[in-house]
N, C-alpha and C positions, 0 to 999 in steps of 0.2 A: 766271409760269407760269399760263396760264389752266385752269379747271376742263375745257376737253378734252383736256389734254395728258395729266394726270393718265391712271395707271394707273386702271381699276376696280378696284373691293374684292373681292379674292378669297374666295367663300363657300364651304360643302360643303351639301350639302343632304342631309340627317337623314330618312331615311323609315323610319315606323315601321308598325310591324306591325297596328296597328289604321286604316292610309290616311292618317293624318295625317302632317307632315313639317314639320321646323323647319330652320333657316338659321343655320348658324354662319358666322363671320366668322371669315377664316382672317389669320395673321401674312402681313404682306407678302412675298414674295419676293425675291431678288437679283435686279438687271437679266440677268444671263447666260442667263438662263430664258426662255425665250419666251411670251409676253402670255397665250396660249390654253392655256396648261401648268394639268393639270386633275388634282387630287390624285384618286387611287384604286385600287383593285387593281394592286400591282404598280407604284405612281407612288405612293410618301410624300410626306406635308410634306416641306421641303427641309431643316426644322432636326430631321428624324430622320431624314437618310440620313445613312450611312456617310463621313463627311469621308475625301481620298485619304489613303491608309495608316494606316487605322483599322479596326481588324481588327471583325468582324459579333461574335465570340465572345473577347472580351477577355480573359475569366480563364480560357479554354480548357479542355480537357477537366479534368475534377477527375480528381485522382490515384488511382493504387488503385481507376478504379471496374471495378467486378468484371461479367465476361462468363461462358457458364456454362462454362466453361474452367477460371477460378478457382475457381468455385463448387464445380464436383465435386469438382477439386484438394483444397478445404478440407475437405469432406465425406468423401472418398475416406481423407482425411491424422486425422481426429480418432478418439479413441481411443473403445469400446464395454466393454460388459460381458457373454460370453457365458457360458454353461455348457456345460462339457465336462468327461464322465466323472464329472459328479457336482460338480465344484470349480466355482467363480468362474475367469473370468479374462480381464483385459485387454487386448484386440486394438485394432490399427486397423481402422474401416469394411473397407478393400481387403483386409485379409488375411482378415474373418470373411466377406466376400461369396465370394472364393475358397474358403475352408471350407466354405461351404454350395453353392456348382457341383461342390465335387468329393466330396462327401455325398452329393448328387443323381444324380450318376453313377453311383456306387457302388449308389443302388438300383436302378438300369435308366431312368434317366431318358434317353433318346437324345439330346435338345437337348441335355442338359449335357453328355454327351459328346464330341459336335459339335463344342462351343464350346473344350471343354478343350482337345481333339486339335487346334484352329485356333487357340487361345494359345497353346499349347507352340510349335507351328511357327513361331511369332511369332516367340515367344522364340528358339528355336534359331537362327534368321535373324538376330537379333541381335545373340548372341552371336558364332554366324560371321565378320557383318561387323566388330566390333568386337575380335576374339581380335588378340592379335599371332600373326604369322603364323613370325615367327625368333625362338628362346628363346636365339641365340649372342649374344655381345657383340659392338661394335662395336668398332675401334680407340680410336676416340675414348672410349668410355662404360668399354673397358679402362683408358686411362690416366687416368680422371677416380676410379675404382677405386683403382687402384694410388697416386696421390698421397695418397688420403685415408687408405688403410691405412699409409701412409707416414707421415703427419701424428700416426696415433692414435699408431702404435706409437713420434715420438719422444715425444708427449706422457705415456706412460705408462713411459720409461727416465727424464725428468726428474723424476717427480714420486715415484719409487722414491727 
C-alpha cells in the first residue's frame, strides 16, 4: 500500500475565543463512511453515535419523577396546624384552603363566592355522573344475595 492510498488523518480544528486555534487528531473511522465525512454539529465522532438499537436514554426516565400534578397532589394531601375557635387543630392543606374560600365568602368577598358556587357545580356534576341511577337489584346480584344468606344461616345452625 503506497502512502497515496492511505486514507488522510482525520483532524477537528479547535478555535478559540482569543483567534488562536489548535488541531486535534481524530480516531480513524470505519471504511462505510465516506472519505469527506466531517465531524460536527449534528455529525459526532462515529464512536459516539448511537450503535443500531441502542437506545440515546438507556436508563430512561427515572421513576417517580414528580410533574406539578404530584407536587400539588403532595402539598394539597399533607397535614397543617390551624386555629379554630380558640383550639389547635389538624387539617390537611385542601381542607383548610377550602376553610379559608368559604370564610371569605362568608365576609362578602364576591371572588370567593364565585369560585365556591363553580366548585359546588363541579361537584354536583360529579356526583350526577357517578350516582347509580337503579337502587333495585338485579336477578343475578338477587341470587348472589340469597346464596350467601343461605351459606350464613347453614353456618350458624352448625355451629349452635
Amino acid at each position: 500500500m503506497s502512502k497515496n492510498d492511505e486514507k488522510p488523518q482525520r483532524i477537528l480544528r479547535d478555535r478559540r475565543p482569543d483567534g488562536t486555534s489548535r488541531i486535534i487528531p481524530l480516531d480513524p473511522e470505519p471504511d462505510d463512511l465516506p472519505a469527506d465525512y466531517e465531524v460536527g454539529y449534528g455529525k459526532p465522532p462515529v464512536k459516539n453515535q448511537f450503535k443500531p438499537g441502542e437506545s440515546g436514554n438507556p436508563k430512561g426516565r427515572p421513576p417517580r419523577s414528580e410533574n406539578f400534578k404530584t407536587i400539588a397532589r403532595e402539598i394539597l394531601d399533607e397535614q397543617i396546624s390551624i386555629q379554630q375557635n380558640g383550639r389547635r387543630r389538624t387539617v390537611t392543606t385542601r381542607r383548610a384552603l377550602v376553610m379559608a374560600l368559604i370564610a371569605a365568602a362568608m365576609k362578602g368577598d364576591r371572588k370567593a363566592m364565585e369560585m365556591l358556587k363553580s366548585m359546588d357545580a363541579d361537584v354536583e356534576d360529579f356526583m350526577a355522573k357517578n350516582q347509580q341511577t337503579s337502587t333495585e337489584l338485579t336477578a343475578g346480584d338477587q341470587e348472589i344475595l340469597n346464596s350467601y344468606s343461605a351459606r350464613i344461616a347453614s353456618n350458624n345452625t352448625e355451629g349452635n
